[in-house]
Backbone as CSV, one residue per row, in Angstrom:
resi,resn,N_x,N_y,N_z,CA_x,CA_y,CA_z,C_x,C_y,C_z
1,UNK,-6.211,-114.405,31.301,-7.300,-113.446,31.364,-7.526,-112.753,30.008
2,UNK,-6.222,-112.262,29.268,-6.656,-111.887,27.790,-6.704,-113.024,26.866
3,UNK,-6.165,-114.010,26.867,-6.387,-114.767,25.711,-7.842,-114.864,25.290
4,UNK,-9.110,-114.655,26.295,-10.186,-115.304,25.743,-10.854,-113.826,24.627
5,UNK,-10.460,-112.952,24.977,-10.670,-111.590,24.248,-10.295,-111.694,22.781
6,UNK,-8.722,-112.455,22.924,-7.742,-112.407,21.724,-8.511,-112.974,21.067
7,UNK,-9.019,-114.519,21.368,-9.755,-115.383,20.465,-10.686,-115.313,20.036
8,UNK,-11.553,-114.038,20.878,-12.929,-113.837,20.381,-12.816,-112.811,19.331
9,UNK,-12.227,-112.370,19.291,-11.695,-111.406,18.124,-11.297,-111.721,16.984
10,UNK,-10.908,-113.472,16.989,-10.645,-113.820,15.719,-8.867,-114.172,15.697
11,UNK,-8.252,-113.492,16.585,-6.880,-113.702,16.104,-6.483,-114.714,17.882
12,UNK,-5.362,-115.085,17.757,-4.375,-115.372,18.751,-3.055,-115.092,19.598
13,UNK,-3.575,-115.360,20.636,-1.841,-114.564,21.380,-0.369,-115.621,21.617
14,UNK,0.065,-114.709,20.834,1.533,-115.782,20.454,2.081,-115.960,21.639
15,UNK,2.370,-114.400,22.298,3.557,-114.219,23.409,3.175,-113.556,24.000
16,UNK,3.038,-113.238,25.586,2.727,-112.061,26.571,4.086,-112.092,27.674
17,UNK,4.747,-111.061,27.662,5.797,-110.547,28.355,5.840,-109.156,29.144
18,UNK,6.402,-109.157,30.316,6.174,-107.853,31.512,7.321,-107.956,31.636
19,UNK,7.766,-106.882,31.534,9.328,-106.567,31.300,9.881,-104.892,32.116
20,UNK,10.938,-104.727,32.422,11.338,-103.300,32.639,12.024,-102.718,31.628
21,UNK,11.743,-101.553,31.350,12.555,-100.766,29.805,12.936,-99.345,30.831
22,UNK,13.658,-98.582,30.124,14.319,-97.779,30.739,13.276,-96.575,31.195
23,UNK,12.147,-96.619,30.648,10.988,-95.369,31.018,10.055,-96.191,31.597
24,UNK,10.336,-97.411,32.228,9.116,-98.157,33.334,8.598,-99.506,33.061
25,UNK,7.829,-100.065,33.396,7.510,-101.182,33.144,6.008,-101.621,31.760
26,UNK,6.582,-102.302,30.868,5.877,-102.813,29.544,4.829,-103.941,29.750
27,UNK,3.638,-104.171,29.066,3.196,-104.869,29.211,2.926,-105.361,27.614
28,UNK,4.104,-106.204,27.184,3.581,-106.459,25.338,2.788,-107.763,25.416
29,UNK,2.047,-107.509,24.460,1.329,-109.170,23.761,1.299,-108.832,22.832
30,UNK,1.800,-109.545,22.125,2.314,-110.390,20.604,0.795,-111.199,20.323
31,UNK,0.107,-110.546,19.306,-0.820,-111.339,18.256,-0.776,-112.186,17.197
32,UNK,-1.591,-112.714,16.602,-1.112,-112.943,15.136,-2.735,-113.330,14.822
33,UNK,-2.756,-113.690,13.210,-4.657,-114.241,12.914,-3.728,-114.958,11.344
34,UNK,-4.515,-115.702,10.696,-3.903,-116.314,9.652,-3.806,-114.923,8.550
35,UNK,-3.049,-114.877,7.878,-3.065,-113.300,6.822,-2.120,-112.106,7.688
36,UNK,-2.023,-112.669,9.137,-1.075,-111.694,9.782,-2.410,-110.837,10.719
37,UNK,-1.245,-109.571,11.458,-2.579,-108.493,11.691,-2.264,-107.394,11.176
38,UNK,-3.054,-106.271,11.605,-3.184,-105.023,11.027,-2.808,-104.174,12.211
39,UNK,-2.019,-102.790,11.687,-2.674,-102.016,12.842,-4.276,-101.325,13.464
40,UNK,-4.746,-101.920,12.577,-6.164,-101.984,13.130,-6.264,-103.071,14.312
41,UNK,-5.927,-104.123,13.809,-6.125,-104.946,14.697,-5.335,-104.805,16.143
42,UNK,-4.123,-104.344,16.234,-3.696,-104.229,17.163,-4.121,-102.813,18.046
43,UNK,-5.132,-102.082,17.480,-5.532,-100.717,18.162,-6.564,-101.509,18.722
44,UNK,-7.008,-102.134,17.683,-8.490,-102.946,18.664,-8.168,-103.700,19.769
45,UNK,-7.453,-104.504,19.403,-7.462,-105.655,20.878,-6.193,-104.853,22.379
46,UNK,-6.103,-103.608,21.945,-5.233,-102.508,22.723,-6.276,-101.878,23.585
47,UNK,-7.227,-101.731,23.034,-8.491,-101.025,23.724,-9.358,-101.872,24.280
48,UNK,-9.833,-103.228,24.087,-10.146,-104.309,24.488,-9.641,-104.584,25.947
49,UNK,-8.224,-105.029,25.982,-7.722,-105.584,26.951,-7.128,-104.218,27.876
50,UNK,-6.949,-103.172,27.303,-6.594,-102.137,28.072,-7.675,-102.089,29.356
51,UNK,-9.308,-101.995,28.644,-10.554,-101.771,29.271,-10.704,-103.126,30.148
52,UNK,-10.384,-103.937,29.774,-10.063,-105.063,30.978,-9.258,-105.091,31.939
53,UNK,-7.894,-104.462,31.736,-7.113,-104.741,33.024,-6.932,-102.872,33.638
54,UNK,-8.237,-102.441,32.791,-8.387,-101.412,33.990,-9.606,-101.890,34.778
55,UNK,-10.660,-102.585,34.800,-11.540,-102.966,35.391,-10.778,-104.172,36.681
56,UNK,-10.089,-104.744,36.182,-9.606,-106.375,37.129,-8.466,-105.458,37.583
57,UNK,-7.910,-104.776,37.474,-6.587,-104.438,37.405,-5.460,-105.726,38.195
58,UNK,-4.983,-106.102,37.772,-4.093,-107.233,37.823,-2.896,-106.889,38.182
59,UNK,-2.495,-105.640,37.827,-0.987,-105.194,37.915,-1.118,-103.759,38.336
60,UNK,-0.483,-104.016,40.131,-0.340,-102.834,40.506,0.188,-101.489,40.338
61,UNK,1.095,-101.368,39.923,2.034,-100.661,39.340,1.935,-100.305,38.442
62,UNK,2.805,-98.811,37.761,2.047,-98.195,36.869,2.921,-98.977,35.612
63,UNK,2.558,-99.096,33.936,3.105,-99.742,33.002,2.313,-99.790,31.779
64,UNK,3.195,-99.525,31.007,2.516,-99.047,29.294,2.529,-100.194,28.573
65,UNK,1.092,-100.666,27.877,0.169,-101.637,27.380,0.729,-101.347,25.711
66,UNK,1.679,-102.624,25.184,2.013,-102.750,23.724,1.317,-103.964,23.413
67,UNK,0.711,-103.643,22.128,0.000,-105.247,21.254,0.436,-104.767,20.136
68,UNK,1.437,-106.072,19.592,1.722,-105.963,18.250,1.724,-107.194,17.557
69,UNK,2.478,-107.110,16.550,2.523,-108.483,15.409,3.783,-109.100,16.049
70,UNK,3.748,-110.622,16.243,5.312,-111.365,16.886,6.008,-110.814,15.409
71,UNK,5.557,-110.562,14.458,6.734,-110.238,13.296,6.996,-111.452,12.194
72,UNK,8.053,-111.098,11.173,8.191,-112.046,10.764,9.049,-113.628,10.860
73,UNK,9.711,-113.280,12.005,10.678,-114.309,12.481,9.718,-114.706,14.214
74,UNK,8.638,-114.642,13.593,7.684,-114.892,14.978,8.199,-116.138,15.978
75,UNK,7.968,-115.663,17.118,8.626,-116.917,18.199,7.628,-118.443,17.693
76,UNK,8.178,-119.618,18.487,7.197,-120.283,18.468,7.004,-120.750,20.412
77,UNK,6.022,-120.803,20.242,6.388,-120.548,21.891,5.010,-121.967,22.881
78,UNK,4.098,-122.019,21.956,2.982,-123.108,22.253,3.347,-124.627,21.323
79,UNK,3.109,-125.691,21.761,3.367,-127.127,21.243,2.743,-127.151,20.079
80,UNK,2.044,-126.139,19.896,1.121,-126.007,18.692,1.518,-125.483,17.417
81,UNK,2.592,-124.506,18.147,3.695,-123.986,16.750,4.628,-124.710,16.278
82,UNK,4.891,-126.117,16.945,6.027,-126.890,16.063,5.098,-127.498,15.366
83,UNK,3.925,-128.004,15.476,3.197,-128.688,14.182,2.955,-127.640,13.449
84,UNK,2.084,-126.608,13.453,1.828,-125.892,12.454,3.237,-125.305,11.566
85,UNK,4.377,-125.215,12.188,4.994,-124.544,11.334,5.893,-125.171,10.596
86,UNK,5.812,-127.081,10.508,6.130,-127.975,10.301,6.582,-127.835,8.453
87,UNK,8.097,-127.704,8.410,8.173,-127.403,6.640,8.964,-126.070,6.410
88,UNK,8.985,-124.990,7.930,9.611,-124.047,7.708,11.144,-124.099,8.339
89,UNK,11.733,-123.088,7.900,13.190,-122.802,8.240,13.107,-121.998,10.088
90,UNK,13.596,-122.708,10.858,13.475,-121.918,12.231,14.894,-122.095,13.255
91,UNK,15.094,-121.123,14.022,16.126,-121.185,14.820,15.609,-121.451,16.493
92,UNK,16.165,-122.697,16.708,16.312,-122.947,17.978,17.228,-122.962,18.716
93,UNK,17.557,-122.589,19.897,18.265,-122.359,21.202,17.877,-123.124,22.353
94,UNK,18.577,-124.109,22.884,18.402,-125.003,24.035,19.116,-124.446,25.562
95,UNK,18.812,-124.921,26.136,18.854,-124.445,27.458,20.538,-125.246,27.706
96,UNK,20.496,-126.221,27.587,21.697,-127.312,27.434,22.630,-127.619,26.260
97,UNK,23.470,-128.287,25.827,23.346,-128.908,24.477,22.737,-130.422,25.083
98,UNK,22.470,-130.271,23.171,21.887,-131.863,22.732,22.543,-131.881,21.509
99,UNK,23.081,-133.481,21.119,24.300,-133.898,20.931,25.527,-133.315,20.411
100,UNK,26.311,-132.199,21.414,27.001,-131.561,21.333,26.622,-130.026,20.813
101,UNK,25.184,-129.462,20.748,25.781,-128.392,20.274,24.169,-127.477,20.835
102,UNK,23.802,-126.504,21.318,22.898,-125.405,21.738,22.097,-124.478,20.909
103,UNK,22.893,-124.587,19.941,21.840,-123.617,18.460,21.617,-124.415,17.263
104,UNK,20.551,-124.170,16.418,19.783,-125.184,15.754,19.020,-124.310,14.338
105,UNK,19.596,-124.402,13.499,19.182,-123.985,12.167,19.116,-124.276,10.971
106,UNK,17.518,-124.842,10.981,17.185,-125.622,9.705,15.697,-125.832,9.907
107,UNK,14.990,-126.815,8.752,14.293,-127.379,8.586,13.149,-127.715,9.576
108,UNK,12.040,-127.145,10.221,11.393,-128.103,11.274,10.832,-129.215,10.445
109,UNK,10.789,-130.102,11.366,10.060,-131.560,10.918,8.939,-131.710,11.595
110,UNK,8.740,-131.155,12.384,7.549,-131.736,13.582,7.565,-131.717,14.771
111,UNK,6.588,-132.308,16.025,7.011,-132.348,16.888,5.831,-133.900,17.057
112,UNK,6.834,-134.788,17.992,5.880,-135.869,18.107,6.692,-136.424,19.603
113,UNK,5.480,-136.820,21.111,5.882,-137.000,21.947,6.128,-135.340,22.783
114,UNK,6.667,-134.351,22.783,6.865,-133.459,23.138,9.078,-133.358,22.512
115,UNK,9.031,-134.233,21.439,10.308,-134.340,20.526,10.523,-133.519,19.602
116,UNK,11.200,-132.180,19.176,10.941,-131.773,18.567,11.880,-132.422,17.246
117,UNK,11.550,-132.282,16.123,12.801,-132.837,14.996,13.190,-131.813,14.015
118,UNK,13.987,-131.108,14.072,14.357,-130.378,12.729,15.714,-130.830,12.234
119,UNK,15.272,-130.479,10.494,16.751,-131.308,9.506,17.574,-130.161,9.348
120,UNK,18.710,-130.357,9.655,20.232,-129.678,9.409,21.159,-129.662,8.251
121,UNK,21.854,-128.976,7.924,22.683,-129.737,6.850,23.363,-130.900,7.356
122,UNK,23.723,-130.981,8.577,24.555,-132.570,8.998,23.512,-133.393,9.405
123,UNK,22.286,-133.252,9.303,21.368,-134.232,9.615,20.190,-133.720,10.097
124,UNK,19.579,-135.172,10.941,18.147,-134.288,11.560,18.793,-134.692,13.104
125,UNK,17.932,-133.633,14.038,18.252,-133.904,15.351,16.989,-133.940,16.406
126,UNK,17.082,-134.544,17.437,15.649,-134.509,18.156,16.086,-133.916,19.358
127,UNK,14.844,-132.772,19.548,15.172,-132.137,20.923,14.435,-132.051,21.597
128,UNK,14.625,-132.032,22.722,13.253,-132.129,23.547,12.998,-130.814,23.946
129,UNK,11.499,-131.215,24.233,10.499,-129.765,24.093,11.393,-129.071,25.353
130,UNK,11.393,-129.739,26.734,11.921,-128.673,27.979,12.968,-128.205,27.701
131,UNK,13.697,-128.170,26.632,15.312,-127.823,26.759,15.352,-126.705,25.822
132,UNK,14.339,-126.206,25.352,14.572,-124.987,24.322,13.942,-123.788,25.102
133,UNK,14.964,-123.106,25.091,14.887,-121.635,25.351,14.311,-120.505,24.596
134,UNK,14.561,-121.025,23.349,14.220,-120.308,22.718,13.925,-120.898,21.405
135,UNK,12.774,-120.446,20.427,12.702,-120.845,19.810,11.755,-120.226,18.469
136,UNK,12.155,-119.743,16.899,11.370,-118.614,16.007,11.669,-119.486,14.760
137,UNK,10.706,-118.859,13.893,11.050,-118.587,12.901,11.630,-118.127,11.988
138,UNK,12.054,-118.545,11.357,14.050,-117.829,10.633,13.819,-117.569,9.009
139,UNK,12.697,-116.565,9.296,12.529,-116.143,7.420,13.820,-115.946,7.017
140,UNK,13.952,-114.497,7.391,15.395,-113.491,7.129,16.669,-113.432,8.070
């Protein structure tokens, strides 16, 4: 329901998460646009989608509306972020291991098939897309 807002705005939604925090329930979405965003941008598309899911209201219950930047170790979270981010340094986390081991830090290579490939210092390894739990970018 918000993504089509996000996009008309120019930027994209990385991540949307509903979560409990100790003063009630959160509603974050994670943006991004090429150049990053602003806090402009995130006041805007705050007031945007705020004014939307007070009209549809979607979520019964009461819960405080965060839009920010995924940051600089941004998740990758769509099939779309292992190609684009194809060349950078990122940390992955699998649900399982794959060949012997659950954490993954190095090099992405790509993703081809729904395979993902990133190079290691002991090599390159292929993982498959369902088995990662987790998965960012590893500037710092």
């Amino acid at each position: 329901m918000v993504e089509p807002l996000i996009n008309h705005a120019g930027m994209e939604l990385v991540h949307l998460e509903y979560t409990g925090s100790p003063s009630g329930m959160v509603l974050r979405i994670f943006i991004d646009k090429p150049g990053g965003v602003t806090i402009d941008d995130c006041a805007h598309i705050s007031r945007i989608i705020g004014d939307l899911l007070d009209v549809k209201d979607p979520i019964p219950e009461h819960y405080t509306l965060e839009v920010s930047s995924p940051g600089i170790n941004r998740p990758l979270v769509k099939t779309e972020d292992f190609d684009r981010f194809t060349g950078e340094r990122v940390f992955i986390k699998t649900r399982e291991p794959v060949q012997g081991r659950k954490r993954f830090k190095g090099i992405l290579k790509g993703i081809e098939r729904d395979i993902i490939k990133i190079d290691l210092d002991d090599g390159e390894y292929e993982i498959p897309l369902d088995l990662i739990a987790r998965a960012r970018l590893d500037i710092i």
